[in-house]
C-alpha positions in Angstrom: 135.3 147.5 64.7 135.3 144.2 63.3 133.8 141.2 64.8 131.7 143.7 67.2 128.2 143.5 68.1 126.8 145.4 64.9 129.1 143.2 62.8 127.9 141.7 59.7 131.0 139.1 59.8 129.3 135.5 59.4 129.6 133.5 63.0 132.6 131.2 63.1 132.2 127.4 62.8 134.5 125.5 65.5 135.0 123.4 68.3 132.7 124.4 70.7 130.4 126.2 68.5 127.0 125.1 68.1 126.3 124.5 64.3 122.6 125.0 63.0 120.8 122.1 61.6 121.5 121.3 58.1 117.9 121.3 56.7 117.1 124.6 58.2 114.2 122.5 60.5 114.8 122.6 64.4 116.8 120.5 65.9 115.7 117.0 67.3 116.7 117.3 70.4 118.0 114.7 73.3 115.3 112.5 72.3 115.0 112.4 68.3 111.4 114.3 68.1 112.0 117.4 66.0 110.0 119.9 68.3 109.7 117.5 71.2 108.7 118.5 74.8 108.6 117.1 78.4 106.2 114.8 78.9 104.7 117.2 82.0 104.2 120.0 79.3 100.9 119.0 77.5 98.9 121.8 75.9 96.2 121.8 73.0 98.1 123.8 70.6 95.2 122.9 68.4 93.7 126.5 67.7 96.0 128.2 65.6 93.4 131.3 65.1 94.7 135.1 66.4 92.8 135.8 69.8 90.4 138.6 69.2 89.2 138.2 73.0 90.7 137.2 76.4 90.4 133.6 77.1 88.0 133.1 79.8 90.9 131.3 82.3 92.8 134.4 81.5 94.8 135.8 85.5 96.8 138.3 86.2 99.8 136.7 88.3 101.7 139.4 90.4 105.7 139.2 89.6 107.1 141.5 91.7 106.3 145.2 90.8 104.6 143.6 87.8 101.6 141.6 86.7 101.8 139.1 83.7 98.4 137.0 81.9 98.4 133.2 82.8 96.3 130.7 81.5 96.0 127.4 82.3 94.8 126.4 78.8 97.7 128.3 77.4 100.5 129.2 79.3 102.5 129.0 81.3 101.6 125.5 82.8 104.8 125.0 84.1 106.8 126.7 87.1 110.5 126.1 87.9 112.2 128.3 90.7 111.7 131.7 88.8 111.4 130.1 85.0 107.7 130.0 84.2 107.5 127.8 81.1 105.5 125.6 78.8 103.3 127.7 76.5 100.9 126.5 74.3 102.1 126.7 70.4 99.5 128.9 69.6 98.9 132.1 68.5 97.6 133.3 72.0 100.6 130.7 73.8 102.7 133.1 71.8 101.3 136.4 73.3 101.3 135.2 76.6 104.8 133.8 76.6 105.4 137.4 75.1 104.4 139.1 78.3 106.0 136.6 80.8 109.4 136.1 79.1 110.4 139.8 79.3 108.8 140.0 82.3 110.9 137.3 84.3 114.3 138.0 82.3 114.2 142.1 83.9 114.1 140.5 86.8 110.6 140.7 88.1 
């Protein structure tokens, strides 16, 4: 089965095909700043220590059937429609956007 999902065939390069940055860094973006975000997306991603305790502004937010942590020191500070978004880029960001991601892509 060749070109299937399980594949190990190297992606084609085309028209159309989005090629990954030379230099292996992420991309730039619409506005030159390698890593950039929208102005109304400001966290301190200052602590870059593993949480060994719940934050203190840690919630549980109902999503349907489901609940998911929110923090407003860490994530998500931004809501659009049903994309929650805007994590800190931190250790405990990344946990939390771990929970919510999943949560909101089955549907919830």
């Amino acid at each position: 089965m060749a070109g299937g999902p399980l594949s190990s065939a190297a992606p084609k390069e085309g028209p159309g095909s989005p090629a990954a940055p030379k230099d292996g860094q992420p991309d730039a973006g619409e506005d030159g700043a390698a890593g950039a975000r929208p102005g109304d997306c400001l966290t301190d991603d200052s602590d870059r220590t593993p949480p060994t305790v719940s934050p203190q502004d840690l919630r549980w937010r109902a999503l349907g059937l489901t609940k998911v942590p929110v923090s407003p020191s860490a994530g998500p500070v931004r809501t659009s429609g049903a994309v929650m978004w805007c994590f800190a880029r931190t250790p405990l960001g990344a946990v939390l956007a771990a929970h919510v991601i999943p949560a909101r892509m089955s549907g919830e």
